[in-house]
N, CA, C and O atoms as a GROMACS GRO file, in nm:
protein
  512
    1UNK      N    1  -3.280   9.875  -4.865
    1UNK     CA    2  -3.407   9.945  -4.875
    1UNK      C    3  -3.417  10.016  -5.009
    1UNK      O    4  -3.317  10.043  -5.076
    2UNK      N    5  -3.530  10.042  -5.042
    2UNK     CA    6  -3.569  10.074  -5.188
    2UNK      C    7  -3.601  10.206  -5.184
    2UNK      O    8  -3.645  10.241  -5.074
    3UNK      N    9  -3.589  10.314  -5.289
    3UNK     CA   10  -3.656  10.416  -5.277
    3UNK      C   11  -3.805  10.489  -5.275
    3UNK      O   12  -3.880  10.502  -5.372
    4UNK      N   13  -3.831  10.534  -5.130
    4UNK     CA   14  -3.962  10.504  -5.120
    4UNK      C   15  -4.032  10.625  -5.264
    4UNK      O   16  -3.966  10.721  -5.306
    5UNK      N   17  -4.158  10.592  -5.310
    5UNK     CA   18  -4.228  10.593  -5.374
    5UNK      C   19  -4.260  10.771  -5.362
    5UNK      O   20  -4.294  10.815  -5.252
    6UNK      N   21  -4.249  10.840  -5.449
    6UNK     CA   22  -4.263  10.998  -5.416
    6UNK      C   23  -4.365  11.056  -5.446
    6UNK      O   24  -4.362  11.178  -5.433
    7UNK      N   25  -4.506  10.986  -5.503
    7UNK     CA   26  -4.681  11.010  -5.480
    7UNK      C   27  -4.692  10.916  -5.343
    7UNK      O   28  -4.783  10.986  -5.296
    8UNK      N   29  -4.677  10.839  -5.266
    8UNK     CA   30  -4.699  10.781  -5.193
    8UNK      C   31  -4.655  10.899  -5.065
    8UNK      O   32  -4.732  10.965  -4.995
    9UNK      N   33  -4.523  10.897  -5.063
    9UNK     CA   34  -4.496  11.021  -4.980
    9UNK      C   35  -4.542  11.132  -4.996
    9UNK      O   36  -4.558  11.194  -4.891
   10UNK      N   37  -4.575  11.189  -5.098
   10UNK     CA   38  -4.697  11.308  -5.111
   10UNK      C   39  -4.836  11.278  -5.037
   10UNK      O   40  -4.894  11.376  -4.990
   11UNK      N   41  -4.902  11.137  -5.022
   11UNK     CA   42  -4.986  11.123  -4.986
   11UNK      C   43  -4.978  11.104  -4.827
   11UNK      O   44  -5.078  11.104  -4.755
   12UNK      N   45  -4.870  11.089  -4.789
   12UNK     CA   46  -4.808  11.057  -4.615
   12UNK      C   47  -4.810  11.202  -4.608
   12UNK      O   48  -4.882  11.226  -4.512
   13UNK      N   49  -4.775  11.302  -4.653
   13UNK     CA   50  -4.713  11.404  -4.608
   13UNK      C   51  -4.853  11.482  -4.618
   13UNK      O   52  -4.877  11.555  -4.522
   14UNK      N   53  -4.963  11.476  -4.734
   14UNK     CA   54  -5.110  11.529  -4.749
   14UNK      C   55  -5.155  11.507  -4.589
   14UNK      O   56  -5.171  11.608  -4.520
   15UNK      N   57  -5.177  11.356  -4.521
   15UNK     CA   58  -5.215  11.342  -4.436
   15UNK      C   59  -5.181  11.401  -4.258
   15UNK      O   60  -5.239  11.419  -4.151
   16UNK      N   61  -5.044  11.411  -4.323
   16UNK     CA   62  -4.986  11.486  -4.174
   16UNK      C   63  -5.028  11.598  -4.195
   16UNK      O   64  -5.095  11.634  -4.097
   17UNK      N   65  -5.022  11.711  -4.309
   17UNK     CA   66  -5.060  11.840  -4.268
   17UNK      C   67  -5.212  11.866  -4.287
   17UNK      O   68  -5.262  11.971  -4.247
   18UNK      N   69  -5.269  11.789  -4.336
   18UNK     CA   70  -5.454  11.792  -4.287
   18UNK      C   71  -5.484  11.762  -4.157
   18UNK      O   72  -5.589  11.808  -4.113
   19UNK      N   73  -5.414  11.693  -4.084
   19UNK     CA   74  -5.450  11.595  -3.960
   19UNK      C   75  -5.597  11.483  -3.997
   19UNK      O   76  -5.690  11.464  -3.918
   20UNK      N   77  -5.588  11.442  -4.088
   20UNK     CA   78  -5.709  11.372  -4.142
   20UNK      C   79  -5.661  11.263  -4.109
   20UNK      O   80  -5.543  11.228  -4.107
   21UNK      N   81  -5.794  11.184  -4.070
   21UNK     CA   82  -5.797  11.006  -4.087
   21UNK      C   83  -5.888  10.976  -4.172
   21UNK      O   84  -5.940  10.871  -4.133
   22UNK      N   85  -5.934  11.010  -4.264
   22UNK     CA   86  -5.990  10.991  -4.367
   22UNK      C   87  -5.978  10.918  -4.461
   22UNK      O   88  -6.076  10.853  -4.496
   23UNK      N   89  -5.831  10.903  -4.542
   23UNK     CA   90  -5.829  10.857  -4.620
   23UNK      C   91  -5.750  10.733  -4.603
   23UNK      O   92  -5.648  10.707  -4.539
   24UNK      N   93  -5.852  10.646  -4.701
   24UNK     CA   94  -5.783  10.479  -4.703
   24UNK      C   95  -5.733  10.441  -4.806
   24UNK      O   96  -5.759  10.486  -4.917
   25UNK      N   97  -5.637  10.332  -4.774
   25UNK     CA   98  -5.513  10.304  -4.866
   25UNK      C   99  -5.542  10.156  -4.819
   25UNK      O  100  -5.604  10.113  -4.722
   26UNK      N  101  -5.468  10.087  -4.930
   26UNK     CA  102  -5.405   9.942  -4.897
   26UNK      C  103  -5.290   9.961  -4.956
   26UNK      O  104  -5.252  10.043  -5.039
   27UNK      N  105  -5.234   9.858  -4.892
   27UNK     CA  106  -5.022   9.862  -4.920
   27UNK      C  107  -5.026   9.708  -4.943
   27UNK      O  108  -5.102   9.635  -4.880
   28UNK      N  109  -4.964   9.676  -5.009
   28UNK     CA  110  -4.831   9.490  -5.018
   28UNK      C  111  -4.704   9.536  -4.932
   28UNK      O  112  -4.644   9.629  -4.986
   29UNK      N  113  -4.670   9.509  -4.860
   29UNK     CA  114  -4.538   9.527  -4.820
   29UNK      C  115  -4.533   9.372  -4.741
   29UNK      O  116  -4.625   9.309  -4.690
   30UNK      N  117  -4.398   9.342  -4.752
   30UNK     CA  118  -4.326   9.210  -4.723
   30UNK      C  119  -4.397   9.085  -4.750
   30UNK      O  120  -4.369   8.991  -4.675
   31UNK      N  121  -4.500   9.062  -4.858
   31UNK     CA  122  -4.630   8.962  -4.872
   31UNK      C  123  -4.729   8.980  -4.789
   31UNK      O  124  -4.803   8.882  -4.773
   32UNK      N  125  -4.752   9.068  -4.735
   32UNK     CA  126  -4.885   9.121  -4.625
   32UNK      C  127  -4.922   9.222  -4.719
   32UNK      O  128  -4.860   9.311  -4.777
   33UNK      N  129  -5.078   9.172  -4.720
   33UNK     CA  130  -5.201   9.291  -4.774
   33UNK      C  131  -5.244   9.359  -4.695
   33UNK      O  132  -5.329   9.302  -4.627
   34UNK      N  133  -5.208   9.546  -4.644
   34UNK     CA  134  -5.294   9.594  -4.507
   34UNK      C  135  -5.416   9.717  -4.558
   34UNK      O  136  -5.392   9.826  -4.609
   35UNK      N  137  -5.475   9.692  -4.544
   35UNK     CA  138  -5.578   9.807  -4.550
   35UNK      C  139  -5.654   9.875  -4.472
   35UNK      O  140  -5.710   9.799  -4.393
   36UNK      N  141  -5.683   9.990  -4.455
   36UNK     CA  142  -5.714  10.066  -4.360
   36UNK      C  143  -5.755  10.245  -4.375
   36UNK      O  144  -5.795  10.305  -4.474
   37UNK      N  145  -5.733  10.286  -4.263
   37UNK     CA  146  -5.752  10.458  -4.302
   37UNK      C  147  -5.629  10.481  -4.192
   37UNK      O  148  -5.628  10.444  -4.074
   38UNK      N  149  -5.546  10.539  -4.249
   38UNK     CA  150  -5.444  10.656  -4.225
   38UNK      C  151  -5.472  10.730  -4.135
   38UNK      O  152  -5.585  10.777  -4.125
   39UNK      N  153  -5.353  10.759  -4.032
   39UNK     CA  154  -5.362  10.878  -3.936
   39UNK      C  155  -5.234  10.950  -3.955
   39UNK      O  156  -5.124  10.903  -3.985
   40UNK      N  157  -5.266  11.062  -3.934
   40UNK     CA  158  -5.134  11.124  -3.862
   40UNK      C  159  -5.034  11.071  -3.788
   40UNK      O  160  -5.084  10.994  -3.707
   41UNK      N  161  -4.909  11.076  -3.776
   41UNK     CA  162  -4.818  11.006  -3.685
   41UNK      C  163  -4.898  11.099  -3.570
   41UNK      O  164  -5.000  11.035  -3.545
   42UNK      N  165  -4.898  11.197  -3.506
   42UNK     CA  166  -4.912  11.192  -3.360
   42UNK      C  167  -5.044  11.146  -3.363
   42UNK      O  168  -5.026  11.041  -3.301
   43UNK      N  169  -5.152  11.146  -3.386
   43UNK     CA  170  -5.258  11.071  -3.390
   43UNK      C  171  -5.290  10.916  -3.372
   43UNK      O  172  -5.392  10.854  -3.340
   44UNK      N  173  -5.180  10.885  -3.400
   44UNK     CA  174  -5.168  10.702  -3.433
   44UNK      C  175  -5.108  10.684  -3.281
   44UNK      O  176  -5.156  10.608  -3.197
   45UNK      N  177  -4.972  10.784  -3.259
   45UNK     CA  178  -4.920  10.764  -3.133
   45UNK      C  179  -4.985  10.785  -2.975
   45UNK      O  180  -4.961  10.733  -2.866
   46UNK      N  181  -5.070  10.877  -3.016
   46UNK     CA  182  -5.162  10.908  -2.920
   46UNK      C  183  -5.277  10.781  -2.869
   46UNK      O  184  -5.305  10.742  -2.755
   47UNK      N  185  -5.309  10.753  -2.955
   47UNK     CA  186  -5.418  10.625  -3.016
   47UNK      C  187  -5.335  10.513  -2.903
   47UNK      O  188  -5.384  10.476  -2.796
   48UNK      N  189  -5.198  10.470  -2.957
   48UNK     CA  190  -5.144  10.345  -2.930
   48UNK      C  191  -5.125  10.357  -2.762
   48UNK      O  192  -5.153  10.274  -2.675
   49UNK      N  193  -5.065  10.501  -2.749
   49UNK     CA  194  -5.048  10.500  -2.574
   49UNK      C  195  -5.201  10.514  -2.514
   49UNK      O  196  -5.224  10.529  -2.394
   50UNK      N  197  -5.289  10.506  -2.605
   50UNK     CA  198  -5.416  10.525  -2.485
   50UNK      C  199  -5.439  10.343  -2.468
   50UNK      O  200  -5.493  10.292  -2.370
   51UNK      N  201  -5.398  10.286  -2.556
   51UNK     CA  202  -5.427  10.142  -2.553
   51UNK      C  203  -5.332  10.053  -2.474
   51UNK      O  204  -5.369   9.941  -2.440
   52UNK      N  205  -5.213  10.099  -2.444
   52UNK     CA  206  -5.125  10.080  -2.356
   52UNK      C  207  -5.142  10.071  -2.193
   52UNK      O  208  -5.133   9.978  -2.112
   53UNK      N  209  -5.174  10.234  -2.180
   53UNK     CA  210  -5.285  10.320  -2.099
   53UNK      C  211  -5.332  10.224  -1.984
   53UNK      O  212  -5.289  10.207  -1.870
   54UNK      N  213  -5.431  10.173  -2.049
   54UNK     CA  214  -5.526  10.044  -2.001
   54UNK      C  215  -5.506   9.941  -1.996
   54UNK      O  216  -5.592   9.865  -1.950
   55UNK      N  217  -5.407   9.904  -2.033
   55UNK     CA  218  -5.331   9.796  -2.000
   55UNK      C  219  -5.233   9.784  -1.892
   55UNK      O  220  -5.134   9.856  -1.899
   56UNK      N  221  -5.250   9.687  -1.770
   56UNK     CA  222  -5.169   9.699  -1.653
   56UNK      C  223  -5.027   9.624  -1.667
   56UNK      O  224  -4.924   9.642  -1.602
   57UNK      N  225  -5.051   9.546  -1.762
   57UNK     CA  226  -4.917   9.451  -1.799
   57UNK      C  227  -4.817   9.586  -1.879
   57UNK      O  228  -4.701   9.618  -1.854
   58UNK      N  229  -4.880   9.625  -1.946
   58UNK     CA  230  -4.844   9.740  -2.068
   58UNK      C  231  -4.825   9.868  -2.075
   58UNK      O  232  -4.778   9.930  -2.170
   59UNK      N  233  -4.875   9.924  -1.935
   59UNK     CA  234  -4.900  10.048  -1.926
   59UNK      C  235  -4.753  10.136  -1.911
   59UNK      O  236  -4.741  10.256  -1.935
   60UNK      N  237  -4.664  10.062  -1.873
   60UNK     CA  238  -4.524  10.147  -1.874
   60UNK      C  239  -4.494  10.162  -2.011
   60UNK      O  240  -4.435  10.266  -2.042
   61UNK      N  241  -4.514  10.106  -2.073
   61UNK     CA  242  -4.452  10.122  -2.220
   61UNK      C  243  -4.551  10.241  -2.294
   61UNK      O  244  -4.530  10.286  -2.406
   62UNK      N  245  -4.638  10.272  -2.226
   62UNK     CA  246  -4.749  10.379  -2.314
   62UNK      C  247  -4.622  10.547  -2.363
   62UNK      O  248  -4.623  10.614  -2.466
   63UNK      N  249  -4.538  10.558  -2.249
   63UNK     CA  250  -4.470  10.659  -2.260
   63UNK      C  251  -4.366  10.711  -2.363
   63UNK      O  252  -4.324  10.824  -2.382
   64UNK      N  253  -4.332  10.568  -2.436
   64UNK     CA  254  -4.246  10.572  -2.542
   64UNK      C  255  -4.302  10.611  -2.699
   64UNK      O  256  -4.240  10.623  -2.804
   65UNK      N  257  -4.497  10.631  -2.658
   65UNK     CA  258  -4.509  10.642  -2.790
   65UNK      C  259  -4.607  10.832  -2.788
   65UNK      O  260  -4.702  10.873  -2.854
   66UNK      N  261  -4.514  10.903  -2.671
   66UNK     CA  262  -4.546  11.019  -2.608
   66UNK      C  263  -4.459  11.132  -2.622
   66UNK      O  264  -4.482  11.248  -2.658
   67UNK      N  265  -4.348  11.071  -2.583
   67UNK     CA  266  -4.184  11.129  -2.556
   67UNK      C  267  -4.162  11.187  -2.715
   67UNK      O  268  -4.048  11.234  -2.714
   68UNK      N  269  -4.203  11.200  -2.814
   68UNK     CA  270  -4.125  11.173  -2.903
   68UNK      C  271  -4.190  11.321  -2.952
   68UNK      O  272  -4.134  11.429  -2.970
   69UNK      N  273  -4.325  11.284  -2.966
   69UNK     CA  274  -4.382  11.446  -2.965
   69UNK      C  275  -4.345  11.552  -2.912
   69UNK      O  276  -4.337  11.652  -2.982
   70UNK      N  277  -4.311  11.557  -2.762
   70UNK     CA  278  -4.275  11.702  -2.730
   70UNK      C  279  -4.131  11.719  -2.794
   70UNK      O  280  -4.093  11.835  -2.804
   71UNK      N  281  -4.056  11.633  -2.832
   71UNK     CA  282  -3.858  11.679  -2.844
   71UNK      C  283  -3.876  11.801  -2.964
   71UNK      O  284  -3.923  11.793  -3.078
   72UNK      N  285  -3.827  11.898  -2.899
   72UNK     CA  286  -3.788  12.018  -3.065
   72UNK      C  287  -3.743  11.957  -3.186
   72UNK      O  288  -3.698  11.844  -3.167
   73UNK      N  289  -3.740  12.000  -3.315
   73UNK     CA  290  -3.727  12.018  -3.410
   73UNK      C  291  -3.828  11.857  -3.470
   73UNK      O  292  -3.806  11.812  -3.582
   74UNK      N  293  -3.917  11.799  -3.390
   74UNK     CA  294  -4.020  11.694  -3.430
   74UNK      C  295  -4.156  11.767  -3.514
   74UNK      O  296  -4.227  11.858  -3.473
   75UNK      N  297  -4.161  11.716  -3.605
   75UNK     CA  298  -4.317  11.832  -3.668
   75UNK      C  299  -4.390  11.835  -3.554
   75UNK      O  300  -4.437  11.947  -3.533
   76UNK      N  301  -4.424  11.730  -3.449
   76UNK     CA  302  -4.544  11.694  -3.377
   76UNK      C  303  -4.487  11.817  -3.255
   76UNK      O  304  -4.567  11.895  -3.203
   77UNK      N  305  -4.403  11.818  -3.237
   77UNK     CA  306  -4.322  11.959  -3.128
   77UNK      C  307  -4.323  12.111  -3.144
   77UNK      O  308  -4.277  12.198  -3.070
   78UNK      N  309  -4.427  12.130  -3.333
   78UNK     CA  310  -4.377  12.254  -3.347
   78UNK      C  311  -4.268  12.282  -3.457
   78UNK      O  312  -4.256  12.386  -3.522
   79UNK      N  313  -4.172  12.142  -3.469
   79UNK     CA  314  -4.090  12.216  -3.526
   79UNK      C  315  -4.095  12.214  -3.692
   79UNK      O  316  -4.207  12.179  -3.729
   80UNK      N  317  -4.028  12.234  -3.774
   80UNK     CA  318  -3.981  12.250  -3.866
   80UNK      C  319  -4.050  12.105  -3.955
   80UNK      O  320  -4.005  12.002  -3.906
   81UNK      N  321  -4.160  12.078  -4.086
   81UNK     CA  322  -4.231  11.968  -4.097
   81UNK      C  323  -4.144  11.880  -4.130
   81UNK      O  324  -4.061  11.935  -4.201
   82UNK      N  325  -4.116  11.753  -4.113
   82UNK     CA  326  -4.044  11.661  -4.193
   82UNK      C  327  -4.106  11.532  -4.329
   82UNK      O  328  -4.201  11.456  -4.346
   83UNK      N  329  -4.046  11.553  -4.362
   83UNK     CA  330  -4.109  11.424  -4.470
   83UNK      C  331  -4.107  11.276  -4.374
   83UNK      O  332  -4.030  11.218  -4.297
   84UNK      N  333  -4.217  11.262  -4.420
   84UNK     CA  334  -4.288  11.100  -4.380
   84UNK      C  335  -4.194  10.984  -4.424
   84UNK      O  336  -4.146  10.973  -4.537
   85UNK      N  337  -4.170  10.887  -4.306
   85UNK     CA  338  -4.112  10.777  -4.402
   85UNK      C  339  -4.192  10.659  -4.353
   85UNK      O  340  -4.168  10.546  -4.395
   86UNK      N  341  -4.305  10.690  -4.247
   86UNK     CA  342  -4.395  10.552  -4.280
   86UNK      C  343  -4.544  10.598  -4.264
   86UNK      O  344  -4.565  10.718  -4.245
   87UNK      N  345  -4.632  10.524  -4.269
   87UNK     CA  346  -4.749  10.518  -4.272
   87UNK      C  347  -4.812  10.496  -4.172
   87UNK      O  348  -4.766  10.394  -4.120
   88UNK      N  349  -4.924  10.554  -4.096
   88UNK     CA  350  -4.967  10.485  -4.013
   88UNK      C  351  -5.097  10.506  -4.012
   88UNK      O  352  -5.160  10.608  -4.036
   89UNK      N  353  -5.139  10.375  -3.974
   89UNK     CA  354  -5.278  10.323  -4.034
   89UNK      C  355  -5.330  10.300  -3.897
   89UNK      O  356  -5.240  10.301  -3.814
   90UNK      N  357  -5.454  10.279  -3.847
   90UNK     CA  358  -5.529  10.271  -3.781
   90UNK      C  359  -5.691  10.224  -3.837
   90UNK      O  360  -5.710  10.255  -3.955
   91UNK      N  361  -5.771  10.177  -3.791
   91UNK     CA  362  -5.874  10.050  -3.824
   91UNK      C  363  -5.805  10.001  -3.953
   91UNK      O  364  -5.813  10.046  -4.068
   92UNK      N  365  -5.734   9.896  -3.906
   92UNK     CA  366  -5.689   9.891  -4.035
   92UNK      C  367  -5.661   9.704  -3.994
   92UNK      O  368  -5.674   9.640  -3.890
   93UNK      N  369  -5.629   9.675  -4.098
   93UNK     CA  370  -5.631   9.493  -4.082
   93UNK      C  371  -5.551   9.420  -4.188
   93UNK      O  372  -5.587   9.446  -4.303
   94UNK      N  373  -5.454   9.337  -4.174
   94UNK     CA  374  -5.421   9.253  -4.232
   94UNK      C  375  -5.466   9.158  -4.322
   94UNK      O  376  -5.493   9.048  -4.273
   95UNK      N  377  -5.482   9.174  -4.451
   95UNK     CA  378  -5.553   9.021  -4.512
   95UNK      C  379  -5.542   8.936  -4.503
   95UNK      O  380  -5.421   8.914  -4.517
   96UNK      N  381  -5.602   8.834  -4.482
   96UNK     CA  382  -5.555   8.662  -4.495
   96UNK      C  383  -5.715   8.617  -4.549
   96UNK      O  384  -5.826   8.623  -4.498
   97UNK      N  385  -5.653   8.562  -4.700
   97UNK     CA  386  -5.796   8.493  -4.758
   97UNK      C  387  -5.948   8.569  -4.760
   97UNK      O  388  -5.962   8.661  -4.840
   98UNK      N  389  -6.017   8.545  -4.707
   98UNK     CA  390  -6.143   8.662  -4.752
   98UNK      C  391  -6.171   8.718  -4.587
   98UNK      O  392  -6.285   8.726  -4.540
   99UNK      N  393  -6.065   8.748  -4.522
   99UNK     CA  394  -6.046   8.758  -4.362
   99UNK      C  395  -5.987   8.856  -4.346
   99UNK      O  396  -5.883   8.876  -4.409
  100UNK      N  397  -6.040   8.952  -4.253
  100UNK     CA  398  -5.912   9.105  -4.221
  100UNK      C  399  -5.828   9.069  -4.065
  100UNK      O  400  -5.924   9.034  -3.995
  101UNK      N  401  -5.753   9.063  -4.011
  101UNK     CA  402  -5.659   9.033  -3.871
  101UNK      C  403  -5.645   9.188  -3.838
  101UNK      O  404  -5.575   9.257  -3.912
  102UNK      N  405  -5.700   9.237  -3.743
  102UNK     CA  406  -5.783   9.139  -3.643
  102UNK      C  407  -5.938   9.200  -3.686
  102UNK      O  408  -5.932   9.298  -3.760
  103UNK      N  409  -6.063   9.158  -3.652
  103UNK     CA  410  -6.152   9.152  -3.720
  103UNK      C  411  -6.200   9.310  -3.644
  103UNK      O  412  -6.282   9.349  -3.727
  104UNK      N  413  -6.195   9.388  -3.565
  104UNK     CA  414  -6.236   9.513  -3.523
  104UNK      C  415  -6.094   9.603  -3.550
  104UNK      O  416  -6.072   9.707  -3.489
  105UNK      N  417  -6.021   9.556  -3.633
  105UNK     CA  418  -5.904   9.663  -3.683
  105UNK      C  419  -5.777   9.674  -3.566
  105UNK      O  420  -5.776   9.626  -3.452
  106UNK      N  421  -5.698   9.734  -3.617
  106UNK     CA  422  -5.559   9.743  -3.566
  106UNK      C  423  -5.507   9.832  -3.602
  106UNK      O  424  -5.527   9.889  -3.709
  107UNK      N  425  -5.413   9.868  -3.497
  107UNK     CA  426  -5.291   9.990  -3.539
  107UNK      C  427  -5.102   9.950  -3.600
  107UNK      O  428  -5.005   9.897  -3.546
  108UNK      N  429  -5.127  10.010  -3.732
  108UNK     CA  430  -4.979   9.942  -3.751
  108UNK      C  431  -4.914  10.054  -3.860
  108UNK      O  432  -4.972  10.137  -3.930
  109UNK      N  433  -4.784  10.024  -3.848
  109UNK     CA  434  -4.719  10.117  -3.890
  109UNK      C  435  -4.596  10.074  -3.990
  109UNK      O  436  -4.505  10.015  -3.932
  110UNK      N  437  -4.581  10.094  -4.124
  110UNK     CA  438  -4.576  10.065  -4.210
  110UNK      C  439  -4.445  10.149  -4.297
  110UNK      O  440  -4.488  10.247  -4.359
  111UNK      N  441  -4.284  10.123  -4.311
  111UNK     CA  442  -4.195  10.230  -4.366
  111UNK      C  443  -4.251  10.205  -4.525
  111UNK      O  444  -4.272  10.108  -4.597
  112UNK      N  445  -4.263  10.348  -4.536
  112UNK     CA  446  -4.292  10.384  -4.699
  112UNK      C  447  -4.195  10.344  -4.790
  112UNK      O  448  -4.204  10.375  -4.909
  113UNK      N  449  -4.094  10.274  -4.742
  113UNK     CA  450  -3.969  10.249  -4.814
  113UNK      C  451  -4.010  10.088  -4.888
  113UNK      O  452  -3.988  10.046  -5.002
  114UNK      N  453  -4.079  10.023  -4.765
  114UNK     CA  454  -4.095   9.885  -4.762
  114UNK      C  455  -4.234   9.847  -4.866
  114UNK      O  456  -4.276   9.735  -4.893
  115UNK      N  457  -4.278   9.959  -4.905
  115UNK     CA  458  -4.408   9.928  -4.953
  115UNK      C  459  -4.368   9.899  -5.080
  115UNK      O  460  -4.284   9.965  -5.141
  116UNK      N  461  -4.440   9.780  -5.135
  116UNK     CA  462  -4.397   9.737  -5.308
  116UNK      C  463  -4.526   9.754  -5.389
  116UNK      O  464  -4.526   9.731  -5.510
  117UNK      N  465  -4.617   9.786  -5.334
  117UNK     CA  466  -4.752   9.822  -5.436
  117UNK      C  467  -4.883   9.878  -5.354
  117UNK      O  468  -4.924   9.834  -5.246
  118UNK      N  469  -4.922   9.951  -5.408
  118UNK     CA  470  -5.027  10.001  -5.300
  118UNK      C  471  -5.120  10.066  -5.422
  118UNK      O  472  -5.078  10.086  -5.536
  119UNK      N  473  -5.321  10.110  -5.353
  119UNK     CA  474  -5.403  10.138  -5.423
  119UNK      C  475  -5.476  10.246  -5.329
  119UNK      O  476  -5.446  10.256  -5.210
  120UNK      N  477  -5.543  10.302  -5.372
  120UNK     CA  478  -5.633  10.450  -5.286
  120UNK      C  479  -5.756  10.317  -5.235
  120UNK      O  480  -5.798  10.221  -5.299
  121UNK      N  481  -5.781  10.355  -5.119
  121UNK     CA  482  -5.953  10.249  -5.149
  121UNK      C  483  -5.939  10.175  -4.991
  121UNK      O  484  -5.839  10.224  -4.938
  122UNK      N  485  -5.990  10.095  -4.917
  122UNK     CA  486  -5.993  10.006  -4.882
  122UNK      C  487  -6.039   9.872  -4.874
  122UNK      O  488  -6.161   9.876  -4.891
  123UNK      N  489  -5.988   9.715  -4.850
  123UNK     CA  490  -6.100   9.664  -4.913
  123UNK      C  491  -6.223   9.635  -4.806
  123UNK      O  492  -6.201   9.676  -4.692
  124UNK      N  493  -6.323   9.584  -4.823
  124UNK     CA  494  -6.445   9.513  -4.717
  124UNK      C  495  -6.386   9.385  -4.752
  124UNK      O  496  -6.320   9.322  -4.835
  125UNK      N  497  -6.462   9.382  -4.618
  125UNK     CA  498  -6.432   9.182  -4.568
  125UNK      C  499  -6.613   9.134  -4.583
  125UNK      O  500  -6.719   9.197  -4.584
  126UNK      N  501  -6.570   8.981  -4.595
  126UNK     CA  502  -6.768   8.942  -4.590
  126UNK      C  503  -6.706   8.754  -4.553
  126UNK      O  504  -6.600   8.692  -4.560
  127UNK      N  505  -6.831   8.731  -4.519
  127UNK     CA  506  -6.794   8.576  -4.485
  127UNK      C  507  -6.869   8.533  -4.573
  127UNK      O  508  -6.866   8.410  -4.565
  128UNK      N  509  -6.936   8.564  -4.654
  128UNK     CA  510  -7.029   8.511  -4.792
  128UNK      C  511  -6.889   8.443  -4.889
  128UNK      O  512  -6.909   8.392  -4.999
   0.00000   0.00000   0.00000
């Protein structure tokens, strides 16, 4: 693993203590283009177990992305803030060709370590 990027982690760490989903980024990491708007880790986690939630095949697994928030010394617990080591994006989509995956957005989560180039912005998709 590479050393993650230390404006990039300024910008992970901006987002956790605003609680903003505001701001959009695109990343390259592993030959995948993702673009999107940023959440908070408990925000993203909250997000993923409600989608779990509703899912009857899926719904046991909603708890693993719950548990993690209440444990002490977790920023999301109260405790003590930690530095960010990934990203997590929400409406956010994969590029392929002039195409975003999946076409109403996705939740994915991204180590800041793994990222090899990234821009402020997000892009639009068009079928033109």
């Amino acid at each position: 693993m590479s050393k993650p990027d230390e404006l990039l982690v300024d910008l992970a760490t901006a987002v956790e203590s605003e609680q903003s989903t505001q701001m959009s980024l695109t990343v390259v990491t592993g030959g995948a283009v993702i673009t999107g708007r940023l959440a908070p880790e408990a925000v993203w986690r909250e997000r993923v177990s409600q989608v779990l939630t509703d899912s009857e095949k899926l719904g046991p697994f909603a708890a693993v992305f719950t548990e993690r928030e209440a444990r002490p010394g977790s920023a999301a617990g109260g405790g003590p803030a930690r530095v960010p080591t990934h990203l997590h994006f929400h409406v956010a989509r994969i590029l392929q060709g002039s195409m975003g995956i999946p076409e109403t957005g996705g939740m994915y989560r991204v180590a800041i370590a793994e990222v090899n180039a990234w821009t402020v912005g997000d892009f639009s998709y068009s079928d033109r």
